[in-house]
MARKOLDREN-136708 format. One record per residue (C-alpha): residue number from 1; x, y, z; residue in three letters. Coordinates in steps of 0.1 Angstrom, whole numbers, plus 5000, padded with zeros to 4 digits. Layout:
N
nr NUM c1 X c2 Y c3 Z rest ALA
...
//
This chain:
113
nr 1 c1 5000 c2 5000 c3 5000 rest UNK
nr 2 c1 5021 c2 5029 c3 4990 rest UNK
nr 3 c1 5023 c2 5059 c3 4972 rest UNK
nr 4 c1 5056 c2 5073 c3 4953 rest UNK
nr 5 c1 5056 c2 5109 c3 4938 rest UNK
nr 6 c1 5079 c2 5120 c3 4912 rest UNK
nr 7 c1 5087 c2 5152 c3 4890 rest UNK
nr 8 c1 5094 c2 5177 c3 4911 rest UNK
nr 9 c1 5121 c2 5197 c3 4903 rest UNK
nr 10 c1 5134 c2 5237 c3 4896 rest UNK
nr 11 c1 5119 c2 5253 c3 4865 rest UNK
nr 12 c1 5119 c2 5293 c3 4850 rest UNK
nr 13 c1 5089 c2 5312 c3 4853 rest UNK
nr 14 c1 5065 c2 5300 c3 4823 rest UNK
nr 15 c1 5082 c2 5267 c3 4820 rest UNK
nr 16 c1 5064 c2 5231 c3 4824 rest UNK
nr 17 c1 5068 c2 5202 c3 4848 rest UNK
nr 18 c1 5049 c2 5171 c3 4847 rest UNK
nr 19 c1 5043 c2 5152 c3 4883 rest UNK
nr 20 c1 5039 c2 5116 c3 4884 rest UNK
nr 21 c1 5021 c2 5096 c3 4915 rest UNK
nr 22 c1 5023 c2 5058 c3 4910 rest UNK
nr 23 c1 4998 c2 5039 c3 4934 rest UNK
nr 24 c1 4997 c2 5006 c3 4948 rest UNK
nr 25 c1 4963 c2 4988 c3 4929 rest UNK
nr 26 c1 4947 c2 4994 c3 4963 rest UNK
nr 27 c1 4949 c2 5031 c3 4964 rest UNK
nr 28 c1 4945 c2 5034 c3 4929 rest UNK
nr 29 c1 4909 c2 5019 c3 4930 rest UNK
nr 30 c1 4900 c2 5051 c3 4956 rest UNK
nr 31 c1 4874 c2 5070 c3 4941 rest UNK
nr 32 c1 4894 c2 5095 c3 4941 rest UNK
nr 33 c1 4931 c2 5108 c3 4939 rest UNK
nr 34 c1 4946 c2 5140 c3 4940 rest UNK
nr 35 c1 4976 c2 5166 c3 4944 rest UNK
nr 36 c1 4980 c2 5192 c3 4968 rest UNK
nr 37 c1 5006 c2 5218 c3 4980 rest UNK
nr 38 c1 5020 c2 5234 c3 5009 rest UNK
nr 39 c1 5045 c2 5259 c3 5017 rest UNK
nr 40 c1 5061 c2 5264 c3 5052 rest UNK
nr 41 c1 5039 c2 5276 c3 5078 rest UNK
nr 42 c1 5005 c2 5274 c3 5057 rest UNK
nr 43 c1 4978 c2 5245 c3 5053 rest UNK
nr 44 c1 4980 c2 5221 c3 5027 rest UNK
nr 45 c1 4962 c2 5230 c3 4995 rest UNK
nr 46 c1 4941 c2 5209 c3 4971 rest UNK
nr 47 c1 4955 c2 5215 c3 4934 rest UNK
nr 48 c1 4935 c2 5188 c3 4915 rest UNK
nr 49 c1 4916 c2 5159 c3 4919 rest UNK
nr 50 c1 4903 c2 5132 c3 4898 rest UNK
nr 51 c1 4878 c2 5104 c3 4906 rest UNK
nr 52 c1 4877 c2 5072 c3 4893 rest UNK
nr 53 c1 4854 c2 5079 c3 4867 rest UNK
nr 54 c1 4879 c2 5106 c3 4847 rest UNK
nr 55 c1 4863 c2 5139 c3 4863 rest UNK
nr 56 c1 4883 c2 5165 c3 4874 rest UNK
nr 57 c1 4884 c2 5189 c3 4899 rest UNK
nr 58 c1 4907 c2 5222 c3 4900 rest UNK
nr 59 c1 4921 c2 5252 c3 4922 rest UNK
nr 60 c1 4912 c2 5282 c3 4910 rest UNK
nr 61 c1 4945 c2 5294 c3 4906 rest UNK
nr 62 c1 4962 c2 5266 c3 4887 rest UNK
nr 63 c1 4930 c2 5263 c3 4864 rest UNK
nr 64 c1 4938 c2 5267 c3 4827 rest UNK
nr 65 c1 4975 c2 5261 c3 4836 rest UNK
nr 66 c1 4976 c2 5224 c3 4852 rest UNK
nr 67 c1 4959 c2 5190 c3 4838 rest UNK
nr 68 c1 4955 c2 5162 c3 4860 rest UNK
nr 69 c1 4947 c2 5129 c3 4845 rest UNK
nr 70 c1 4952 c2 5091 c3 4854 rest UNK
nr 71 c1 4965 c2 5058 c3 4833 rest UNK
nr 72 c1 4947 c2 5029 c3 4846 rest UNK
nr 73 c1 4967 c2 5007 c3 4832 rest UNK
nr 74 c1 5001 c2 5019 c3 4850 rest UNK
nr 75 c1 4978 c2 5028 c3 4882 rest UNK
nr 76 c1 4993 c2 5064 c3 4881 rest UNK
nr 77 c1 4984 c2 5097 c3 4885 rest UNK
nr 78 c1 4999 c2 5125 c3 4867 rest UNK
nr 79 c1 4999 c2 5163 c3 4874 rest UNK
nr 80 c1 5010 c2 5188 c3 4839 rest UNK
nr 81 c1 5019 c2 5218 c3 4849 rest UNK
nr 82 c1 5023 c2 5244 c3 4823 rest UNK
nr 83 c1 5035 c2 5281 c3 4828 rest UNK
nr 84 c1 5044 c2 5279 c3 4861 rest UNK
nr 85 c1 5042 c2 5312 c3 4887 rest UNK
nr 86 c1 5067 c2 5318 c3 4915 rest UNK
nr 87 c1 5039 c2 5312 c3 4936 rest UNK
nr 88 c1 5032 c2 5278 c3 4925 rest UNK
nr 89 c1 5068 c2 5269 c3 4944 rest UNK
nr 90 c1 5055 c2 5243 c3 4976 rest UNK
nr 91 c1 5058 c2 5202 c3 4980 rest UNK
nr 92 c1 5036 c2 5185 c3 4963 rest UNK
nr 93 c1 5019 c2 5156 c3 4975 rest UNK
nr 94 c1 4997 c2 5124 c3 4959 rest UNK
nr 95 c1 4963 c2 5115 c3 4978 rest UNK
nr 96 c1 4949 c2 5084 c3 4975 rest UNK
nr 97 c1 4909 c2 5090 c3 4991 rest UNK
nr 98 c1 4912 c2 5053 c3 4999 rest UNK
nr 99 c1 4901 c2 5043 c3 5033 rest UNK
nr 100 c1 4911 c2 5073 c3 5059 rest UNK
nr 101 c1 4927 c2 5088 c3 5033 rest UNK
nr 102 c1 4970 c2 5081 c3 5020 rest UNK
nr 103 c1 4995 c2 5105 c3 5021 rest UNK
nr 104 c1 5024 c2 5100 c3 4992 rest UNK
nr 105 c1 5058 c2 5115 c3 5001 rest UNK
nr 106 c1 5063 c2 5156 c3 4992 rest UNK
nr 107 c1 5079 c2 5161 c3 4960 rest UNK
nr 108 c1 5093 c2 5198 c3 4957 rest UNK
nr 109 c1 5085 c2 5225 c3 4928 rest UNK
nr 110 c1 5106 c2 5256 c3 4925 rest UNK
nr 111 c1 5094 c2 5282 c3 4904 rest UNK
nr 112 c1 5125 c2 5308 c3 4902 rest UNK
nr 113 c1 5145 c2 5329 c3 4880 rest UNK
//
């Protein structure tokens, strides 16, 4: 029963990353899994979701800009991120809704000049 997140990384203003979560079939078969984001000192965020079925779910601030989608077949989760803010700098971490709920490990996005 695990989670492993992937991708992170430093990146220039407008630039692209793309995050990967691979899920154990368990978690996978949640019905739903997601990515979020925190910065020191401040709650963790929800960035986007997706359910079982395919439908999405965004922030506000990241809509337009990041595209979450799933490949059943490789039970993992991805996360595009395309022009990329300073402000979108935090860890990012993979949520399986599965049971009480799975935490993957924090992978880190700089945003930076």
């Amino acid at each position: 029963v695990q989670l492993q997140a992937s991708g992170g990384g430093l990146v220039q203003p407008g630039g692209s990353l793309r995050l990967s979560c691979a899920a154990s079939r368990t978690l996978f078969s949640a019905s739903f899994m997601g990515w979020y984001r925190q910065t020191p000192g401040k709650q963790r965020d929800m960035v986007a979701t997706v359910t079982s079925r395919g439908i999405t779910d965004y922030a506000a601030s990241v809509k337009g800009r990041f595209t979450v989608s799933r490949d059943n077949a490789k039970n993992t989760v991805y996360l595009q991120m395309n022009s990329l803010r300073p402000e979108d700098t935090a860890n990012y971490y993979c949520y399986s809704s599965y049971g009480l709920g799975y935490w993957g490990q924090g992978t880190q996005v700089t945003v930076s000049s």
